[in-house]
Structures are given as structure tokens and as C-alpha cells.
C-alpha positions as CSV (number, residue, x, y, z in Angstrom):
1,X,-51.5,44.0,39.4
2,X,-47.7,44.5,40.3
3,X,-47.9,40.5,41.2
4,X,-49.3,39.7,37.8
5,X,-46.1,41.7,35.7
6,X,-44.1,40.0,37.7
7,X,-45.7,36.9,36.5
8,X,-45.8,37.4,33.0
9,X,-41.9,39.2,33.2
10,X,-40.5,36.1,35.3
11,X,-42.5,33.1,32.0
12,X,-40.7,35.9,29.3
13,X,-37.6,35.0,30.8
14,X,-38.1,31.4,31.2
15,X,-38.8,31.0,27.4
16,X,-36.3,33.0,26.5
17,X,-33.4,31.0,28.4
18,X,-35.3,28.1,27.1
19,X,-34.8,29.2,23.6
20,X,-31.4,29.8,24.0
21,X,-30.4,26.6,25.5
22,X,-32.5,24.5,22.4
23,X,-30.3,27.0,20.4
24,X,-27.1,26.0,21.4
25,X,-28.1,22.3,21.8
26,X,-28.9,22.4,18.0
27,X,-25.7,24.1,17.4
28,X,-24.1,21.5,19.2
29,X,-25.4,18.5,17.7
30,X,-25.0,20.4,14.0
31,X,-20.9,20.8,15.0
32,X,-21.0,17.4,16.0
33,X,-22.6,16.0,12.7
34,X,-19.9,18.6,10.4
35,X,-17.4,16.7,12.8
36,X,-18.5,13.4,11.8
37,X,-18.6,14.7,8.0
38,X,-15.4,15.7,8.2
39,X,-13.9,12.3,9.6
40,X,-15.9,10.2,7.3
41,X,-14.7,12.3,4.1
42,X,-11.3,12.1,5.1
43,X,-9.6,9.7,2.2
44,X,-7.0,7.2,2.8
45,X,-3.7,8.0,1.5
46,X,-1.4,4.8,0.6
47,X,2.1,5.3,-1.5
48,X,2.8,2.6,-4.7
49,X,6.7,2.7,-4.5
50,X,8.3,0.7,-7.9
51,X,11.2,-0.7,-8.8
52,X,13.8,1.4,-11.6
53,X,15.4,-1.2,-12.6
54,X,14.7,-2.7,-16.0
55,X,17.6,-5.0,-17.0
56,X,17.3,-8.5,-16.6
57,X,20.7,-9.4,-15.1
58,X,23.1,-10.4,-17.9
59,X,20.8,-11.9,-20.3
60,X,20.1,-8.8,-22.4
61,X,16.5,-8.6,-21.7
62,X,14.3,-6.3,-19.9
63,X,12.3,-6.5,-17.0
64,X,10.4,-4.0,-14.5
65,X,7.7,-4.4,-12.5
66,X,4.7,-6.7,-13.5
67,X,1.6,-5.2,-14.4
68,X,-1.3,-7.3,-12.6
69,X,0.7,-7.1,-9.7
70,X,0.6,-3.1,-9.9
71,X,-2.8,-2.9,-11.7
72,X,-5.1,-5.0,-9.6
73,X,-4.3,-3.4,-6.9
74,X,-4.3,0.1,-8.0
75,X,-7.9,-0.5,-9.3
76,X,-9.1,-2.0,-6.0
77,X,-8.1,0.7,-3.7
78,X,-8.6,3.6,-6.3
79,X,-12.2,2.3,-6.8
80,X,-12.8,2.2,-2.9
81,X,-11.6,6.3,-3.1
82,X,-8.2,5.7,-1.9
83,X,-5.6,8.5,-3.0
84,X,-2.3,7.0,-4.5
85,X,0.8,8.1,-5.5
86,X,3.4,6.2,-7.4
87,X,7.5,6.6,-6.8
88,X,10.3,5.2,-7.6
89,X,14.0,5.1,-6.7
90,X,15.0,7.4,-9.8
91,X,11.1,8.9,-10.4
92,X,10.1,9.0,-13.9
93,X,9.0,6.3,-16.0
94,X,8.5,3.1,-14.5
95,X,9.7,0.0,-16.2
96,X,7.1,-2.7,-17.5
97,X,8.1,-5.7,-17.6
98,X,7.8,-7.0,-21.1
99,X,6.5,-10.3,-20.0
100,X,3.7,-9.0,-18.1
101,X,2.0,-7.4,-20.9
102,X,1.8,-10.6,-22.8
103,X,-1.4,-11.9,-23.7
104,X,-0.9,-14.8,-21.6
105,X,-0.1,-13.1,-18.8
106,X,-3.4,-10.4,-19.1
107,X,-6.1,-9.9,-16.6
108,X,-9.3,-7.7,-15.7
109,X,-7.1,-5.3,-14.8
110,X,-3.7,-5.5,-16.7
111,X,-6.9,-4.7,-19.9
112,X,-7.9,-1.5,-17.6
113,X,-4.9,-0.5,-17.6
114,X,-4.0,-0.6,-21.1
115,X,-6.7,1.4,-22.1
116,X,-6.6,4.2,-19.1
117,X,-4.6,6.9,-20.2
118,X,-4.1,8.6,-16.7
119,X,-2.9,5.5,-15.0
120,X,-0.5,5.1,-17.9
121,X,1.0,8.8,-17.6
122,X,1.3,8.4,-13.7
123,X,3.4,5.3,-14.8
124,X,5.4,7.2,-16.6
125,X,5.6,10.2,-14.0
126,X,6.5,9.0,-10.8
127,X,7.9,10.7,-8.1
128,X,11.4,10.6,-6.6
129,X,11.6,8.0,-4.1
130,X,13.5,10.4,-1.9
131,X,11.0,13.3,-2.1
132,X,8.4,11.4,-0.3
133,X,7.5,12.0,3.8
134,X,6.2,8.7,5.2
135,X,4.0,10.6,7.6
136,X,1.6,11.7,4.6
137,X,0.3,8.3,3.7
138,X,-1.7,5.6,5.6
139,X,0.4,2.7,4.1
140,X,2.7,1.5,1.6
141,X,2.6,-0.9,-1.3
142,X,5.8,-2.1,-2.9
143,X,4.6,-4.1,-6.2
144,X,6.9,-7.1,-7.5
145,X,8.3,-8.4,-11.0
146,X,11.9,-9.0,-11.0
147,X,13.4,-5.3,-11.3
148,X,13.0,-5.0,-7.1
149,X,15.5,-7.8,-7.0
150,X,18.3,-5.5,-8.3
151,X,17.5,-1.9,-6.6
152,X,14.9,-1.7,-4.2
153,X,16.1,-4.8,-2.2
154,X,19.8,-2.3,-2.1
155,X,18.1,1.4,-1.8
156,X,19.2,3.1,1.0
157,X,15.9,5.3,1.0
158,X,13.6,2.8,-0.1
159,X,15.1,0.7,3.5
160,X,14.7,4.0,5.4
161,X,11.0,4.3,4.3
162,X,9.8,0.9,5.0
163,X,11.9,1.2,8.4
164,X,9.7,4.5,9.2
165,X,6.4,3.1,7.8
166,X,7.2,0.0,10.2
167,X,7.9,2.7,13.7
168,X,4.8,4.2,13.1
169,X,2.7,1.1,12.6
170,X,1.7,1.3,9.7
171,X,1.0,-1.3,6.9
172,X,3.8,-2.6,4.6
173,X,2.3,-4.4,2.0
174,X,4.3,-6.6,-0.6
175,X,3.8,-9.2,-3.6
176,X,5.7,-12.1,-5.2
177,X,9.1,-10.5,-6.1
178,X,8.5,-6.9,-4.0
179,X,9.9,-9.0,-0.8
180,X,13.2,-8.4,-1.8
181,X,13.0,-5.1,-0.5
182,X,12.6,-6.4,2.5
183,X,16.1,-7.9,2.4
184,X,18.1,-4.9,4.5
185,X,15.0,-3.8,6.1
186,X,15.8,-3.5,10.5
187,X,12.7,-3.5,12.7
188,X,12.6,-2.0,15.4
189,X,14.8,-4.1,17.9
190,X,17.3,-3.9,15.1
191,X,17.0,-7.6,14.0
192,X,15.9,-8.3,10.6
193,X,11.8,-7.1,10.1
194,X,11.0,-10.1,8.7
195,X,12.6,-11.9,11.6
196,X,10.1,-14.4,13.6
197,X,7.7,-13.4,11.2
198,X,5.2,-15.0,9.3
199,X,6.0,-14.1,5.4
200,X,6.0,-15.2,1.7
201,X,7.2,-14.6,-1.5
202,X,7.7,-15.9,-5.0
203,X,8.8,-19.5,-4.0
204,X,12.3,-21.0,-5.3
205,X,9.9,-23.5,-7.3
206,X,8.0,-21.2,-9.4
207,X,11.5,-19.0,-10.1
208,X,12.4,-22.2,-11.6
209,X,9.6,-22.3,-13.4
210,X,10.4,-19.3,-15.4
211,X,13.7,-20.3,-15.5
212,X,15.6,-17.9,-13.7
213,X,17.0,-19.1,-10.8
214,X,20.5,-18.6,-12.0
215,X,19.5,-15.1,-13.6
216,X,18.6,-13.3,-10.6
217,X,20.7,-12.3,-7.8
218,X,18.8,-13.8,-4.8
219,X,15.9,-16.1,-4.3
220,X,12.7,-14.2,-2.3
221,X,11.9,-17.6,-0.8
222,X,15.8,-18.6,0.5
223,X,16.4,-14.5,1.5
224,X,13.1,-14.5,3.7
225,X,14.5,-17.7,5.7
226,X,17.6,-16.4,6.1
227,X,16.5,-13.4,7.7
228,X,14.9,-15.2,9.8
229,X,11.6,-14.7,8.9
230,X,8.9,-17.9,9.2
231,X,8.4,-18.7,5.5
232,X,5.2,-20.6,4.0
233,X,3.4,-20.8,0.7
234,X,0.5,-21.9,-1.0
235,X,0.7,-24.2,-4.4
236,X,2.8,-22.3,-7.3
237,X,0.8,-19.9,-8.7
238,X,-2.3,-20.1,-6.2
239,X,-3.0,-17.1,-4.4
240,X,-1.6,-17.2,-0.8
241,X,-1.6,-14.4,1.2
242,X,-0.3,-13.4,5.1
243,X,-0.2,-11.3,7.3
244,X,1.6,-10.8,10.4
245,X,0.8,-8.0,12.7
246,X,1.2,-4.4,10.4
247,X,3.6,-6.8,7.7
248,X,1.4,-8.2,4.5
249,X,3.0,-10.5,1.9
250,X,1.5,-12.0,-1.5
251,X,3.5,-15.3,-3.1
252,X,2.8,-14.0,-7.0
253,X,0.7,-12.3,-9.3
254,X,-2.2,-14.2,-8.3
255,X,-2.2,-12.8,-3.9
256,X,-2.4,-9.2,-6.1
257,X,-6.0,-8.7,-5.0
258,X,-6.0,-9.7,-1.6
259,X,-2.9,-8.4,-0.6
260,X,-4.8,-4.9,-1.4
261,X,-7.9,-5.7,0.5
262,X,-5.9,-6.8,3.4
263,X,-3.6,-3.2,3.3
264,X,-7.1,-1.6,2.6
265,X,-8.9,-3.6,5.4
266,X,-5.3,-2.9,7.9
267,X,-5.5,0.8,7.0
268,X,-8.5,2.0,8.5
């Protein structure tokens, strides 16, 4: 009889270490899944950093930064759940530049954004260039139009960023006139970044084009060979798009898109 309670005492504690351990196996797997949860909700955060400036050189006119090449790729990595912020050198309001919001000049996008209130506000909010921490974002994406030329292409902080972005490996994204920030930019062996690079920019040809090759202070095209940096580009006003290692540049308003899918694609 003693045998048999010894029996039955000695299965009770067999299933009841057996429990336990399917217990803290399903515990286990479940931390593992919330784990996975957790790394597959985590967004991507990439900072839009804009020109100030809004005079265009001597002429009297204004200029800014151009709206498809802010707004296509604001929508692209908004709509794939990407957070954004938006700076500038002096925060605020960002400039427009007047010939971007011509009809001519209108897209898919540049009509988003003239009918989304919030996108407009944020446009006209931006952040201090000089309040933002490079380790909070994922990448950076400096939008052109010819304002750049003037002050991001000469801001101290705006260099100091892209040189931090740059040590930490991340991506540095830029389109048609956004290059010129690029211009006193050291990588890391404190050479020119864009040196022995493969890069473009809004070519001499197509500044011609608009007629403003005498206007602004540097050409993109003639700065990015100087620096050393290996220079191509597509037709004028085709999209042509490169990228070299953690550095992506877009020739004009037309690379917009793809210079965002490549940051997007680079990012994660």
C-alpha cells in the first residue's frame, strides 16, 4: 500500500513540474512575441531641415525652398508611418519659393499640400536648427530650391549636423539645390564629404535654364567637383538619383521621390 502512495505522490509531482515548465515556456515565447511587437512598432524618425533664406540674391525677388521637392517626399515617408520634424536655421516659417507654387510647376503632391492644413502650419513652425540632437532621428533630409545656396551651404550648425549624422552612419539625403549644404561639410578623415564620392546636383545646364547662373552665389554642379566629389547627371530635368555608401543625392525636383524611397529603404 505504502509502495502504491509512493506511486501516485512521485506521478503528482511529475505533472506538476511538467506544468510548470509548459508555464514558463509559454511565458517565454509570449515575452518573446511583446519583444517582437515592440521592435516592429518602433517608427522611423527622419529630420526635414530647410533653408531660411528667402531673398533671391540682388534681384529683388524671393525664393525659399521648392515645394515638390519638400512635399513628395514628406508624403512618401509620412504615408509609410515615418515621424518627421521640420527645422530650419532661424525656426519659424519656412520660405516658399514663389516659383514653386506656380501652376506650371504643381504636382500630386505640391496639390496635397495646398489643401493640408497641418503640413502647412508645421511649415510655418519649424524648429530651431540648433535645438535639434542628431541622435533622435534615423536620417536627415535637406530639401533644395535656391534659398540653401545662401545659408545652409554657410551654417555652422547645419555643417555640424550633417558632420554628426555622417559619424554615426546614418543617411544624408539631398535634392537639386540642397547640395549646397554640402559645400563645408568634413567627413570623417577631414577631407571634403563629398570627396571621392559619387554625387549630383542641379547641373550648371539647367541653372541656365532658369537663368540664374549669374544670380546665385555658386553653381551645385562646379562646387561638388571642386570638392572633389565624382559628379554625374542624368538629362536636365530627368530624374537621376545616387547613392554612395550612407550619402544620397537627387539632380532636381523630378529625383524628389526616389531620393525618399532610397533614405527610406537606407534607414531601416
Amino acid at each position: 500500500m505504502k509502495t502504491v502512495k509512493n506511486i501516485v505522490t512521485a506521478l503528482m509531482l511529475v505533472a506538476f513540474f511538467s506544468c510548470n515548465t509548459k508555464n514558463e515556456k509559454g511565458n517565454n515565447v509570449s515575452e518573446v512575441k511583446h519583444n517582437n511587437n515592440l521592435k516592429e512598432e518602433k517608427s522611423m524618425n527622419v529630420l526635414f531641415v530647410l533653408t531660411s533664406h528667402d531673398e533671391l540674391g540682388d534681384t529683388g525677388e524671393k525664393t525659399g525652398f521648392w515645394v515638390e521637392e519638400f512635399a513628395s517626399p514628406y508624403y512618401i515617408l509620412k504615408d509609410k508611418g515615418v515621424n518627421i520634424t521640420l527645422a530650419t536655421p532661424k525656426g519659424g516659417k519656412a520660405p516658399i519659393d514663389p516659383s514653386s507654387n506656380k501652376e506650371d510647376a504643381a504636382t500630386e503632391s505640391t496639390k496635397r499640400f495646398d489643401k493640408d492644413e497641418e503640413a502647412q502650419e508645421r511649415i510655418n513652425t519649424t524648429l530651431k536648427l540648433s535645438t535639434i540632437n542628431a541622435a533622435d532621428y534615423d536620417a536627415v533630409f535637406y530639401p533644395g530650391g535656391h534659398g540653401p545656396l545662401w545659408d545652409l551651404s554657410q551654417d555652422k550648425t547645419s555643417i555640424k549636423l550633417i558632420e554628426t549624422f555622417n559619424e554615426q552612419k546614418k543617411p544624408i539625403a539631398f535634392v537639386c539645390h540642397a547640395p549646397a549644404a554640402l559645400k563645408n561639410v568634413k567627413g570623417t578623415d577631414g577631407n571634403p564629404l563629398v570627396k571621392g564620392r559619387k554625387v549630383t546636383g542641379f547641373t550648371n545646364t539647367e541653372e541656365a535654364a532658369v537663368a540664374l547662373t549669374d544670380v546665385v552665389p555658386f553653381l551645385v554642379e562646379d562646387m561638388l567637383k571642386e570638392n572633389g566629389g565624382i559628379y554625374s547627371k542624368g538629362d536636365d530635368w530627368s530624374e537621376y538619383v545616387l547613392q554612395d555608401d550612407n550619402l544620397i543625392t537627387g539632380q532636381n525636383p523630378a529625383s524628389s521621390k526616389l531620393v525618399a524611397e532610397m533614405l527610406f529603404d537606407a534607414a531601416n
